[in-house]
C-alpha positions in Angstrom: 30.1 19.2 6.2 28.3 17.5 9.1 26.6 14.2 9.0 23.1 15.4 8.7 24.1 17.5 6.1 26.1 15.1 3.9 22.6 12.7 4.6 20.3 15.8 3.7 22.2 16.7 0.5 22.6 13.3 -0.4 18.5 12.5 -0.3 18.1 15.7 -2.2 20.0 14.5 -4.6 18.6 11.2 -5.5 15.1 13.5 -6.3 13.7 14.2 -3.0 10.9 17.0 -3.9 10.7 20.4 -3.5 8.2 22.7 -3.8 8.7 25.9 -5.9 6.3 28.0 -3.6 7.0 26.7 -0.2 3.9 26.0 2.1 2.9 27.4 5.6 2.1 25.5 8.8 -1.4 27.5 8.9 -2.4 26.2 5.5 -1.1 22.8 6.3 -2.9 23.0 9.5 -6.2 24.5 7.9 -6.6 21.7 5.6 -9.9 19.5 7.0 -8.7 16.2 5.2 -5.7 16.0 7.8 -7.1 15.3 11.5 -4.9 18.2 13.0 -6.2 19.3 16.5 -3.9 22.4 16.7 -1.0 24.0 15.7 1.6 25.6 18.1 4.4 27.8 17.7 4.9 29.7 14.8 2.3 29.7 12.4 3.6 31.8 9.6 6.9 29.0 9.1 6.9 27.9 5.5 8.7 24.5 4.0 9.3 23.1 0.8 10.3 19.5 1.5 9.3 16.6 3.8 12.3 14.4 5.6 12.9 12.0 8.1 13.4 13.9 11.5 16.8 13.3 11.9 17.8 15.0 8.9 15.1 17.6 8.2 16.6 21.4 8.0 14.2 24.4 8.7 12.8 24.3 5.4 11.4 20.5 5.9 8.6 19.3 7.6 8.8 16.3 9.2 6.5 13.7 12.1 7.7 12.0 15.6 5.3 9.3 16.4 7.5 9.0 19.8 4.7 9.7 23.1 5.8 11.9 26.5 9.4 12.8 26.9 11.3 10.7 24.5 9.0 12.6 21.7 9.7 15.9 23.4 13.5 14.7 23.0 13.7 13.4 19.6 11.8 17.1 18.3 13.9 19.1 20.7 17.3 17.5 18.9 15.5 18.0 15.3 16.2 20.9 12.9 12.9 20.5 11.4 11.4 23.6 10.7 7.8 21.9 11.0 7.0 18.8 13.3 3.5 16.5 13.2 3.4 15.4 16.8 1.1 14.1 19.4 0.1 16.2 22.0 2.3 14.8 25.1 5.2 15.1 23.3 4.4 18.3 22.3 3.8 19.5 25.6 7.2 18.6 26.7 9.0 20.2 24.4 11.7 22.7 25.5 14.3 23.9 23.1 12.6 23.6 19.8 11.6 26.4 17.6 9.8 24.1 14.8 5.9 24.7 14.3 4.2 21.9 16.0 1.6 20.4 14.5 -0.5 18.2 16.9 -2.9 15.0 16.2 -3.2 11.9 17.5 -1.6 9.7 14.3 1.4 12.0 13.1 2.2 8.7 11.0 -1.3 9.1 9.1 -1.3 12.6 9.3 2.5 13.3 7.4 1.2 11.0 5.0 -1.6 12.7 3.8 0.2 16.0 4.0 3.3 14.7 1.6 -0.1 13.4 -0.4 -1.6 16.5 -0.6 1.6 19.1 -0.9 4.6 17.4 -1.5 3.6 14.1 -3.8 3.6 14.7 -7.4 -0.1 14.9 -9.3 -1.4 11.5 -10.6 -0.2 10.5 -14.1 -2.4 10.6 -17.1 -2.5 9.7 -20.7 -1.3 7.0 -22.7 2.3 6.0 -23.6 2.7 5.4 -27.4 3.6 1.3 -26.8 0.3 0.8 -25.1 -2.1 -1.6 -26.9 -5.8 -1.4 -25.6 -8.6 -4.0 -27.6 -10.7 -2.4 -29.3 -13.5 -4.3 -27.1 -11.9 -2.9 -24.0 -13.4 -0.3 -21.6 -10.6 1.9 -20.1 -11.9 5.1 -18.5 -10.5 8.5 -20.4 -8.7 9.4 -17.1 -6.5 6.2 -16.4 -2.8 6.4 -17.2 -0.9 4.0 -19.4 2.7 3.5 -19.0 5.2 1.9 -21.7 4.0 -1.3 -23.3 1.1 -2.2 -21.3 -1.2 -4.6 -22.6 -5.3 -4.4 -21.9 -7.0 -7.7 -23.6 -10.6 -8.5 -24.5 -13.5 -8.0 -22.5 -11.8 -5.7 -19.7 -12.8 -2.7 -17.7 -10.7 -0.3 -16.1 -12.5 2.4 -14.0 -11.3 5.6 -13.6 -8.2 7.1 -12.0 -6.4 3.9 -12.3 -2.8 4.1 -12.9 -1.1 1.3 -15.2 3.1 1.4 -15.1 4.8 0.1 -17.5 4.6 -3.6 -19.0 1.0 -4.2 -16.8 -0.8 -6.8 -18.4 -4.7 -7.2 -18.2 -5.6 -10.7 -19.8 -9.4 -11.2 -20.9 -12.3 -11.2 -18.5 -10.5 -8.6 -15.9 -12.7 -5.9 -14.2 -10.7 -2.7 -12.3 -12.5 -0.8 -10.0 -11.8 3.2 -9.3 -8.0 4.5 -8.6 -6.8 0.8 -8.9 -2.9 1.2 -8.9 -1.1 -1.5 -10.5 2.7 -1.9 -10.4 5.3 -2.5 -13.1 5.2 -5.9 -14.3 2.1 -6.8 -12.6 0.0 -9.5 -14.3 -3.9 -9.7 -14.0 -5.8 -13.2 -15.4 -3.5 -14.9 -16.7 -4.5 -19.0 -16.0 -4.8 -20.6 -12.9 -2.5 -23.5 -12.0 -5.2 -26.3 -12.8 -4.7 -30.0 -14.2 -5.7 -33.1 -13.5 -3.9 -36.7 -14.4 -5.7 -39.2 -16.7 -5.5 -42.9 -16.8 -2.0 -42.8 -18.2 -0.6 -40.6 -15.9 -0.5 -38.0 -18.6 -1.6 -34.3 -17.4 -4.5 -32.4 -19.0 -5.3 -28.4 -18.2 -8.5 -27.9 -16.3 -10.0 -25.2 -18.5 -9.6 -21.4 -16.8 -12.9 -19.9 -17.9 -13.5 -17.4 -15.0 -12.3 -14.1 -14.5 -10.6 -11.3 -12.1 -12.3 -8.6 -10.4 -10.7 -5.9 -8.1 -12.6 -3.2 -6.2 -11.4 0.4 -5.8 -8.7 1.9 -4.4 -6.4 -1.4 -4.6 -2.8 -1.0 -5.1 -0.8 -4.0 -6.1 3.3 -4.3 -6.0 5.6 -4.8 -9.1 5.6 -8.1 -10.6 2.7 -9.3 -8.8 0.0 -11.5 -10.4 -3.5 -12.4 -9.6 -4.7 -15.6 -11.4 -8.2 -15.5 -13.2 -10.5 -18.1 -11.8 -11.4 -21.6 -12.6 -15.7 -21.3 -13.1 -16.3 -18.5 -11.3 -14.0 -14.9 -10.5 -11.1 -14.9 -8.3 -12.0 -11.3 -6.0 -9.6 -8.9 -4.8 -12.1 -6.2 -2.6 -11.7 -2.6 -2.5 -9.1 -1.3 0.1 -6.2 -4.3 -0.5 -2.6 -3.2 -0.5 -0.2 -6.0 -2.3 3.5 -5.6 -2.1 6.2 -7.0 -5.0 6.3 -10.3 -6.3 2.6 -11.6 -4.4 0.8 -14.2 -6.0 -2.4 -14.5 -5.8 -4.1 -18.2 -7.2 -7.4 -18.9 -8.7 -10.9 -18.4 -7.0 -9.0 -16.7 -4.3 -10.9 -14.0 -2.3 -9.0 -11.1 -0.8 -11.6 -9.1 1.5 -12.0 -5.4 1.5 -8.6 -3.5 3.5 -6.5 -6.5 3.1 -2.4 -6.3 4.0 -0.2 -9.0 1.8 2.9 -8.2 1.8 6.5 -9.2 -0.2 6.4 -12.9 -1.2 3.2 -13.7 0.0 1.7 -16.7 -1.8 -2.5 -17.7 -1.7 -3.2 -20.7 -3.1 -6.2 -21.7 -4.6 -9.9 -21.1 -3.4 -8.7 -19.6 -0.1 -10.3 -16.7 1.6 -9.1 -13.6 3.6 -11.3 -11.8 5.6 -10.9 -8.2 5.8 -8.1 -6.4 7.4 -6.0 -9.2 7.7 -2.0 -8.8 7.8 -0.3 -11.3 5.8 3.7 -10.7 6.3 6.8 -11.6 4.0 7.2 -15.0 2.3 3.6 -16.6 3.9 2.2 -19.5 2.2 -1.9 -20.1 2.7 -2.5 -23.5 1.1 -5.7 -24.3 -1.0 -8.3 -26.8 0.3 -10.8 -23.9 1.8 -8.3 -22.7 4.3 -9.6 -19.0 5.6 -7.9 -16.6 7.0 -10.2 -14.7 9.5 -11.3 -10.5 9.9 -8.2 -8.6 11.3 -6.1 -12.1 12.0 -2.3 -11.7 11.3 -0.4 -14.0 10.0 3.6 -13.8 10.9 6.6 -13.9 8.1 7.4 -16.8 6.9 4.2 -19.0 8.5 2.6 -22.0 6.3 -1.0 -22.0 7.2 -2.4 -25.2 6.5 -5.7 -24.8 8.9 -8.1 -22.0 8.4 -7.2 -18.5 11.0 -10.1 -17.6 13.6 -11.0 -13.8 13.6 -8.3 -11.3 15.1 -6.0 -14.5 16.0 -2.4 -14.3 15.3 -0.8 -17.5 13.8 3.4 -18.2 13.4 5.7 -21.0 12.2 5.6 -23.8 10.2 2.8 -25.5 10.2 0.8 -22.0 11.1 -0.1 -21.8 15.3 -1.7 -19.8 17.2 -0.1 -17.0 19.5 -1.5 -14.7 22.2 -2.7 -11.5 20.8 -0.7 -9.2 23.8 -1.9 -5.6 21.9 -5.8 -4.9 21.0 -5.2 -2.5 18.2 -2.8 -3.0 15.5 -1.4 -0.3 13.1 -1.0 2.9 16.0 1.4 4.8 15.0 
């Protein structure tokens, strides 16, 4: 058995998915959701799986986000049997026979293609260990895994998905298709207290509450903090890796990118589109974080981020942006 095959059988194996009625590259190219500009070679080829390109067989799809010749390479040496590309690389290509679907983010484009063929249907229903409040407003569609817990005085819009041992304290407000992780905690107390005259230390009261927008997906064993007074935001759009924390009066703006180990202290702001990276610290004391600024891994920002500035190192400075447009495929 060669390499690629011992790879290929091996990701079957651990549950890569196959379709029962395998799809064709004119349906896949026919569908308006996926930004394709054209389809070339053979339209009738059919696949059942998606795979990396270096192991995909002729019944796998699969995307090269490679430009010119070195696209044209990496899909000539490919076995894929269907191939999202960009439009230099696939005019370049020589020896392939894979159906060669053509738009200008194959990234993007795959994705939403494994989305809408190959990605199993959203989860409904409600696991037996769930506990909802009885004062509780949880949508009829939203899925609740194994021993989640939904307090008092919470909302969860529909389509949400809830894994297993999610816990919504009191006072938390879910927007539509909110995703939320295994482990993931939502309003529990912020980290407030304040010494008296002997030194002793006495809990500021956490009154406020949490409220995420739609389509916000946050990592296992992350957890948002209600706020102090007023609500600690997390805006529609946000993506949160594993183990983020997120403090109290925090607000994440709309399309936000925090990723593993990111920690946001209290009463700091993001603006939208921002890229926080591994293991960043933002400290409390009104520090913002401008629109589309990214912050590098590891970086302790002390001093608030300007707009589309990108800030490394510890304390947080400034670099030269060198690339306008972040996220190309």
């Amino acid at each position: 058995m060669s390499e690629r095959d011992t790879v290929q059988s091996s990701l079957v194996a651990q549950g890569a998915r196959r379709l029962a009625v395998p799809v064709g590259a004119r349906v896949i190219a026919d569908d308006p959701s996926l930004d394709i500009l054209a389809l070339a070679g053979d339209a009738h080829c059919a696949v059942d799986g998606a795979m990396p390109i270096s192991v995909a067989t002729s019944s796998d799809i699969s995307f090269c986000t490679r430009a010119g010749a070195a696209g044209a390479a990496l899909i000539d040496s490919s076995h894929a049997g269907i191939v999202v590309c960009m439009a230099d690389a696939a005019a370049l290509v020589e020896h392939s026979t894979a159906a060669l679907l053509i738009t200008p983010s194959p990234r993007l484009t795959f994705a939403r293609i494994v989305t809408n063929f190959f990605a199993p249907a959203p989860r409904r229903g409600r696991h037996p260990t769930a506990w909802v409040h009885s004062n509780a407003i949880v949508a009829d569609d939203v899925y609740l895994g194994a021993y989640v817990v939904i307090e008092d005085d919470c909302q969860v819009g529909p389509g949400c998905v809830l894994h297993a041992h999610v816990c919504l304290y009191p006072g938390t407000r879910l927007g539509a298709r909110v995703t939320l992780h295994a482990g993931v905690i939502i309003g529990a107390d912020g980290f407030g207290h304040e010494r008296n005259a002997s030194g002793a230390l006495e809990k500021f009261p956490q009154i406020g509450g949490v409220r995420i927008g739609n389509d916000v997906e946050i990592g296992a064993n992350s957890c948002v903090s209600r706020g102090t007074l007023t609500d600690t935001i997390v805006e529609s759009g946000v993506r949160m890796d594993n183990l983020v924390h997120i403090a109290h009066n925090v607000v994440v703006g709309a399309d936000v990118v925090l990723t593993a180990n990111a920690m946001v202290a209290g009463s700091a702001r993001i603006g939208a589109r921002a890229w926080i990276a591994p293991s960043v610290s933002i400290m409390d004391g009104g520090v913002i974080i401008g629109e589309d600024a990214i912050v590098g891994m590891g970086a302790v920002v002390l001093r608030s981020v300007a707009d589309n500035a990108i800030v490394v190192g510890n304390p947080a400075r400034a670099l030269e942006r060198k690339t306008p447009v972040r996220g190309a495929a």
